[in-house]
Biotite code that builds the C-alpha atoms (Angstrom):
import biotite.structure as struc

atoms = struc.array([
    struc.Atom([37.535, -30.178, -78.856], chain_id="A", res_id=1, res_name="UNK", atom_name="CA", element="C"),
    struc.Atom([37.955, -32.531, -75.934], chain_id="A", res_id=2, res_name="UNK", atom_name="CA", element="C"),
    struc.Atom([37.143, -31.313, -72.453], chain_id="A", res_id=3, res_name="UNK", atom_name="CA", element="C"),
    struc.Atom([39.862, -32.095, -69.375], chain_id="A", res_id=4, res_name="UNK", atom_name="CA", element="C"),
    struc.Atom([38.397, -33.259, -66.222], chain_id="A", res_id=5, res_name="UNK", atom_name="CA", element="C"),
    struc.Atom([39.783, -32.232, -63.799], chain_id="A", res_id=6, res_name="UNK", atom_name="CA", element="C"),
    struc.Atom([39.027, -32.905, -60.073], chain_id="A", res_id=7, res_name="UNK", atom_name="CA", element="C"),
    struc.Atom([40.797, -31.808, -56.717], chain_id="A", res_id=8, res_name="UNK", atom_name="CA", element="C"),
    struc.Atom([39.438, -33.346, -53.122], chain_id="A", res_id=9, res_name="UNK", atom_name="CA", element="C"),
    struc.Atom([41.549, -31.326, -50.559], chain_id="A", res_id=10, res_name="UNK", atom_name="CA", element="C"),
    struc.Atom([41.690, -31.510, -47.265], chain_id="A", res_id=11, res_name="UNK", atom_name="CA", element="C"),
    struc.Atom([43.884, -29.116, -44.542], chain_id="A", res_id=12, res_name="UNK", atom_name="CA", element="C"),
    struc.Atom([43.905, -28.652, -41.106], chain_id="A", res_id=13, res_name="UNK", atom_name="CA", element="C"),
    struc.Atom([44.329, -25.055, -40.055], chain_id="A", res_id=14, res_name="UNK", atom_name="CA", element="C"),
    struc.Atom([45.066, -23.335, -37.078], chain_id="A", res_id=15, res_name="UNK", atom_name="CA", element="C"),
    struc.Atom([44.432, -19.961, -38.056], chain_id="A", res_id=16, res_name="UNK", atom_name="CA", element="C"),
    struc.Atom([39.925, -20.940, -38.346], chain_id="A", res_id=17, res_name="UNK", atom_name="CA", element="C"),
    struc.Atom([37.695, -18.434, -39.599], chain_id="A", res_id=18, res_name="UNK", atom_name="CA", element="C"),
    struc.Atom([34.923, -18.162, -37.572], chain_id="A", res_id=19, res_name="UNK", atom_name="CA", element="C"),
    struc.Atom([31.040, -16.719, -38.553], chain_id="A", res_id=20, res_name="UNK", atom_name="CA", element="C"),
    struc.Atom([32.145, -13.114, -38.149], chain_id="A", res_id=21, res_name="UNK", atom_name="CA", element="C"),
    struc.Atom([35.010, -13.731, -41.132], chain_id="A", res_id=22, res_name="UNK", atom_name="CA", element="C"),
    struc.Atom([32.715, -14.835, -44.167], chain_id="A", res_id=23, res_name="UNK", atom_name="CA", element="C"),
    struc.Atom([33.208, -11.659, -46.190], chain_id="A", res_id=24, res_name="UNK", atom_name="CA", element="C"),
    struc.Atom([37.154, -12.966, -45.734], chain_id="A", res_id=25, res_name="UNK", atom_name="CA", element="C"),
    struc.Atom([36.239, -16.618, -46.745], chain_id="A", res_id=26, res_name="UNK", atom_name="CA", element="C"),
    struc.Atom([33.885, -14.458, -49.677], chain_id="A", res_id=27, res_name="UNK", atom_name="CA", element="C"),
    struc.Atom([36.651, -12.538, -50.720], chain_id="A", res_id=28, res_name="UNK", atom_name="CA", element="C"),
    struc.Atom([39.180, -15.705, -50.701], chain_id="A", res_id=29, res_name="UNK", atom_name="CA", element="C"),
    struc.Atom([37.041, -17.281, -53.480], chain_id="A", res_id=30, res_name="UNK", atom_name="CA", element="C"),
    struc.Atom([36.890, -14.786, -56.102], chain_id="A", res_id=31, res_name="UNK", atom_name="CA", element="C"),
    struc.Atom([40.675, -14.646, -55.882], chain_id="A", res_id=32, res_name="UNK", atom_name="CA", element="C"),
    struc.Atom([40.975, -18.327, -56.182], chain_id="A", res_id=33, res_name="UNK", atom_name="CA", element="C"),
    struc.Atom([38.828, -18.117, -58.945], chain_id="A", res_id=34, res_name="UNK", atom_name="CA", element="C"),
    struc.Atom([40.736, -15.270, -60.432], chain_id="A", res_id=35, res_name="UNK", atom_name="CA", element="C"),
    struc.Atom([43.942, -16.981, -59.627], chain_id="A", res_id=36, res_name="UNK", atom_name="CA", element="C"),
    struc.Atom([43.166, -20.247, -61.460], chain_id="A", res_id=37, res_name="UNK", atom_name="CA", element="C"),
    struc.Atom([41.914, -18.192, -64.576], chain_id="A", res_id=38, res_name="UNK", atom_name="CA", element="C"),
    struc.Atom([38.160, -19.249, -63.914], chain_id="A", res_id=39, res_name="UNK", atom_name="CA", element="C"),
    struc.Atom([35.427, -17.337, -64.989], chain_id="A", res_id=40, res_name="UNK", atom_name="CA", element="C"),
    struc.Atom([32.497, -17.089, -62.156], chain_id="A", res_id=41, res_name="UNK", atom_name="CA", element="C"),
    struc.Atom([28.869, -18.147, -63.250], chain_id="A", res_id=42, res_name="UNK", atom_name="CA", element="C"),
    struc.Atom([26.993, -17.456, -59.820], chain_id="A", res_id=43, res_name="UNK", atom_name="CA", element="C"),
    struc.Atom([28.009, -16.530, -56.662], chain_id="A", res_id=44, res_name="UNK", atom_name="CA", element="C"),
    struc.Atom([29.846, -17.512, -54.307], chain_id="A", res_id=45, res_name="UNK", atom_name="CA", element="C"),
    struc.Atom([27.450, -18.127, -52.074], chain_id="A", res_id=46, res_name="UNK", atom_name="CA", element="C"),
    struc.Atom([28.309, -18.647, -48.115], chain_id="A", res_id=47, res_name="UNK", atom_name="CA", element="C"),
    struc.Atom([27.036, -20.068, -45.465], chain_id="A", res_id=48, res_name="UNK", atom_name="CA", element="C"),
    struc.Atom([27.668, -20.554, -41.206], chain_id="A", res_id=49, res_name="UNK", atom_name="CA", element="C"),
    struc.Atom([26.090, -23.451, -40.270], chain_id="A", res_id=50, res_name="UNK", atom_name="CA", element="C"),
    struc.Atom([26.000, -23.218, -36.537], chain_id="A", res_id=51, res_name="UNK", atom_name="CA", element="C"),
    struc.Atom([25.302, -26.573, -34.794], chain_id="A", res_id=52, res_name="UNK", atom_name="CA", element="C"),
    struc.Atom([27.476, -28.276, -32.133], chain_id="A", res_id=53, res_name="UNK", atom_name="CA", element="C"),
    struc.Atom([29.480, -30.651, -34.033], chain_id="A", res_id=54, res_name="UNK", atom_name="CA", element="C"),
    struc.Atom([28.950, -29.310, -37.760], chain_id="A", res_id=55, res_name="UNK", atom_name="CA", element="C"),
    struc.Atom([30.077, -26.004, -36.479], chain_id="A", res_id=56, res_name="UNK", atom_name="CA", element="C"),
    struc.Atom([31.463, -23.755, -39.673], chain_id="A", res_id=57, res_name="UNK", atom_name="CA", element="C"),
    struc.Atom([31.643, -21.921, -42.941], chain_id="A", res_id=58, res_name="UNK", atom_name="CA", element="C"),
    struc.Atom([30.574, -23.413, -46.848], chain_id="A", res_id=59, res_name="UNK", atom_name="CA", element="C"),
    struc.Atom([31.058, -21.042, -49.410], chain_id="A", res_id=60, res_name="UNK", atom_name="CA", element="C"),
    struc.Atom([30.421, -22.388, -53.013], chain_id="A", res_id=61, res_name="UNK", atom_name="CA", element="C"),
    struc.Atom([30.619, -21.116, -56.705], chain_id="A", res_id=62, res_name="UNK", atom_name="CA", element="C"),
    struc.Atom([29.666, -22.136, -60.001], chain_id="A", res_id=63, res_name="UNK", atom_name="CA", element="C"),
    struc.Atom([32.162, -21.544, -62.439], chain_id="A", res_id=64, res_name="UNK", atom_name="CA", element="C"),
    struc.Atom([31.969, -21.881, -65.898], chain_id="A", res_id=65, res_name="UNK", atom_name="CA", element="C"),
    struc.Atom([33.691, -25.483, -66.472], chain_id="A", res_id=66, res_name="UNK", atom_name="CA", element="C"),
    struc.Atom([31.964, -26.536, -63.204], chain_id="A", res_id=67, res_name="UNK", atom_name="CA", element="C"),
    struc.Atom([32.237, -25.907, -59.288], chain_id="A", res_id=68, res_name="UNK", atom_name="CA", element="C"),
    struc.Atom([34.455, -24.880, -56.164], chain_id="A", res_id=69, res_name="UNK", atom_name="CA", element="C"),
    struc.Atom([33.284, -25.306, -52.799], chain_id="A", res_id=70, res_name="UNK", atom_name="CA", element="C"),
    struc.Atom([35.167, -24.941, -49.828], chain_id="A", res_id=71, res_name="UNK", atom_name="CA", element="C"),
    struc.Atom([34.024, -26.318, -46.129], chain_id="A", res_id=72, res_name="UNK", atom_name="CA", element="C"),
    struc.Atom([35.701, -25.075, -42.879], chain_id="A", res_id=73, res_name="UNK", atom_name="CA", element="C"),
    struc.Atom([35.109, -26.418, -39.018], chain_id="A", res_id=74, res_name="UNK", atom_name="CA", element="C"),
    struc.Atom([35.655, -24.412, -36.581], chain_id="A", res_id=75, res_name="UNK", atom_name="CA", element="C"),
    struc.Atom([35.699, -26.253, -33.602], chain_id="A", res_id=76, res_name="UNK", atom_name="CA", element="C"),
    struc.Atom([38.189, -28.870, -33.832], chain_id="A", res_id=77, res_name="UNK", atom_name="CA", element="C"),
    struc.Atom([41.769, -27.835, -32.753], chain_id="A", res_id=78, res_name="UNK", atom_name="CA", element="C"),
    struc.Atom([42.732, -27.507, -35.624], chain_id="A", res_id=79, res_name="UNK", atom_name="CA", element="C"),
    struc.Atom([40.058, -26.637, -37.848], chain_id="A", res_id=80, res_name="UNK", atom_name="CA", element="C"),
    struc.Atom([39.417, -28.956, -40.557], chain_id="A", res_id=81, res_name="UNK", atom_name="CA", element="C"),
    struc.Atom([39.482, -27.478, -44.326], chain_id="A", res_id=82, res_name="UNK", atom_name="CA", element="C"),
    struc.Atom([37.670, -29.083, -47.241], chain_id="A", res_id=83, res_name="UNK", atom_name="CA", element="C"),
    struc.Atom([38.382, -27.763, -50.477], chain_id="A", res_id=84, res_name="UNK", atom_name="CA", element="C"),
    struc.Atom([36.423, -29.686, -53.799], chain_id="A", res_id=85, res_name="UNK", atom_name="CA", element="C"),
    struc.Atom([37.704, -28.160, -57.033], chain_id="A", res_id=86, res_name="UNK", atom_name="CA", element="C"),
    struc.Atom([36.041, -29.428, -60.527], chain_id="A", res_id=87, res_name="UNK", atom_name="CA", element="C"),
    struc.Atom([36.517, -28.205, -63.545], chain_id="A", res_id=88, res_name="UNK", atom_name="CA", element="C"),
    struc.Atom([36.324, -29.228, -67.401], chain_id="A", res_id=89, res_name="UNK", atom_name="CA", element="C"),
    struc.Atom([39.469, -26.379, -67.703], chain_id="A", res_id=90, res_name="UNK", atom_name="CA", element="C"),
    struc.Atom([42.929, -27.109, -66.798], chain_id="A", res_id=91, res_name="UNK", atom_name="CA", element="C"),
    struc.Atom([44.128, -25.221, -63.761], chain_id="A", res_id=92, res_name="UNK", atom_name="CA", element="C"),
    struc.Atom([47.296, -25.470, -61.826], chain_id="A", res_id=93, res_name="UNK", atom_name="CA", element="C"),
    struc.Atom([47.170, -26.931, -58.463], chain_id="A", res_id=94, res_name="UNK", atom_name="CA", element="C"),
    struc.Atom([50.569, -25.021, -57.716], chain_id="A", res_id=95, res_name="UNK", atom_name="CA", element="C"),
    struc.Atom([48.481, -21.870, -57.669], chain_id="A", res_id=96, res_name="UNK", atom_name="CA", element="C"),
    struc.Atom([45.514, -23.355, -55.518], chain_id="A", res_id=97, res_name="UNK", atom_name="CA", element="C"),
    struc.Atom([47.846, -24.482, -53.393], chain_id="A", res_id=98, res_name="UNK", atom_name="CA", element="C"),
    struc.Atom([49.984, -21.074, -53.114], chain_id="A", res_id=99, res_name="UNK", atom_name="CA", element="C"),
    struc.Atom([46.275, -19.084, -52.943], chain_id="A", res_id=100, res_name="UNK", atom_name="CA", element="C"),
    struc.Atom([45.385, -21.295, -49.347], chain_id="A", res_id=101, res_name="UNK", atom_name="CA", element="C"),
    struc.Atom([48.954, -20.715, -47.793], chain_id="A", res_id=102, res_name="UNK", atom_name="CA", element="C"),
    struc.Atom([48.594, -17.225, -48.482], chain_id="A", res_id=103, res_name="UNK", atom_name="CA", element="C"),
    struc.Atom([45.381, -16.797, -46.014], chain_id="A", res_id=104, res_name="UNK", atom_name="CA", element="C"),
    struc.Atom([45.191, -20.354, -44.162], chain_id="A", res_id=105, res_name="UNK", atom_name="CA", element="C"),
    struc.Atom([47.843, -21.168, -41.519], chain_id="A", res_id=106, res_name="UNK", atom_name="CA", element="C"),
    struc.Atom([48.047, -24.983, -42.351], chain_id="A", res_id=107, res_name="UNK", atom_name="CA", element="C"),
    struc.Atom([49.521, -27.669, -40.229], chain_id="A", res_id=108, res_name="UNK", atom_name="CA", element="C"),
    struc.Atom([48.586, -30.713, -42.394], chain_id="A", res_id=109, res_name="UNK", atom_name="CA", element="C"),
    struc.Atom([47.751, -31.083, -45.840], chain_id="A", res_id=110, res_name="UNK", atom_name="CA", element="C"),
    struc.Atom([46.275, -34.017, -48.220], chain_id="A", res_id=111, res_name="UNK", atom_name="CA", element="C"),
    struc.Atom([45.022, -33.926, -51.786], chain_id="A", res_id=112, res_name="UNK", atom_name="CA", element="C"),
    struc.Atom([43.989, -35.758, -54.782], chain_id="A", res_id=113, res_name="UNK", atom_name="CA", element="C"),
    struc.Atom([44.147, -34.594, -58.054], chain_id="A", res_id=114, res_name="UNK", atom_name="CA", element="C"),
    struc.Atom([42.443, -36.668, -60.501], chain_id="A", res_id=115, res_name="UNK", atom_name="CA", element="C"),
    struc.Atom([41.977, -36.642, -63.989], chain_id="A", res_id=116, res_name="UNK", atom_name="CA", element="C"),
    struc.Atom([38.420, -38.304, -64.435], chain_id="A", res_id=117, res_name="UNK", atom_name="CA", element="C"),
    struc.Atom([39.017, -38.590, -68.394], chain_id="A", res_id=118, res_name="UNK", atom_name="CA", element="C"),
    struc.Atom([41.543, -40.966, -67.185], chain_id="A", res_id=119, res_name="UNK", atom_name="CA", element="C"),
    struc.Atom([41.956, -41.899, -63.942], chain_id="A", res_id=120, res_name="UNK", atom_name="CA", element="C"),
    struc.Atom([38.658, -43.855, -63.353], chain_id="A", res_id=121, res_name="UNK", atom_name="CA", element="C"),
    struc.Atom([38.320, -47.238, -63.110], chain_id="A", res_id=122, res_name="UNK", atom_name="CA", element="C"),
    struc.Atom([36.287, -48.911, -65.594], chain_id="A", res_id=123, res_name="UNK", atom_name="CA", element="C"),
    struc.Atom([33.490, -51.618, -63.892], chain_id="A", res_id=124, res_name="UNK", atom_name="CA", element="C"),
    struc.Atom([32.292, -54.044, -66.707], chain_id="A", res_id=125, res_name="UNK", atom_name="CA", element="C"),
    struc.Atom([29.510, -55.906, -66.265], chain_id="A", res_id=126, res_name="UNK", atom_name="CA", element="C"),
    struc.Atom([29.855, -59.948, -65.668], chain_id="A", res_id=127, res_name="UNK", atom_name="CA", element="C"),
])
């Protein structure tokens, strides 16, 4: 059986920012994006407010089985900045990731790459 590789590097602005007093949302969020992508969840999540001028916001990570999903939100910009790091050695459908942030984030802006690192890395060879 060969594994997929499958990697999504998302990033959002947002003008609806959850702030420290909303990580049981931002909690709550990730085990339906994990149920939503047909993951199953190895530990966590596990969430974090970070509060220093500048770095102000939420992490919130979990290990899935085929890998990881983290998600980092700043608060303090106008709008908030979303970070959203998806890998996985499963298939998933970035329609539903996708669908999953609308349905909580207000989102002004939105850029992602998928990648498929079985075959969408370069390859350096040696001189």
């Amino acid at each position: 059986m060969q594994l997929d590789h499958k990697h999504l590097v998302l990033r959002a602005e947002i003008t609806n920012c959850p702030g420290e007093d909303s990580l049981h949302e931002i909690l709550y969020w990730m085990k339906g994006l994990i149920k939503q992508i047909d993951m199953k969840l190895m530990q966590g999540p596990s969430i974090s407010y970070v509060d220093q001028p500048g770095n102000r916001g939420t992490t919130c990570m979990a290990l899935i089985e085929t890998s990881h999903i983290v998600i980092h939100i700043w608060d303090e910009p106008n709008p908030g900045i979303l970070q959203l790091d998806i890998y996985s050695c499963k298939k998933f459908d970035l329609k539903k990731v996708i669908q999953h942030l609308e349905g909580y984030f207000t989102i002004s802006k939105m850029q992602y790459k998928f990648l498929d690192r079985t075959t969408d890395m370069k390859i350096i060879e040696e001189a």
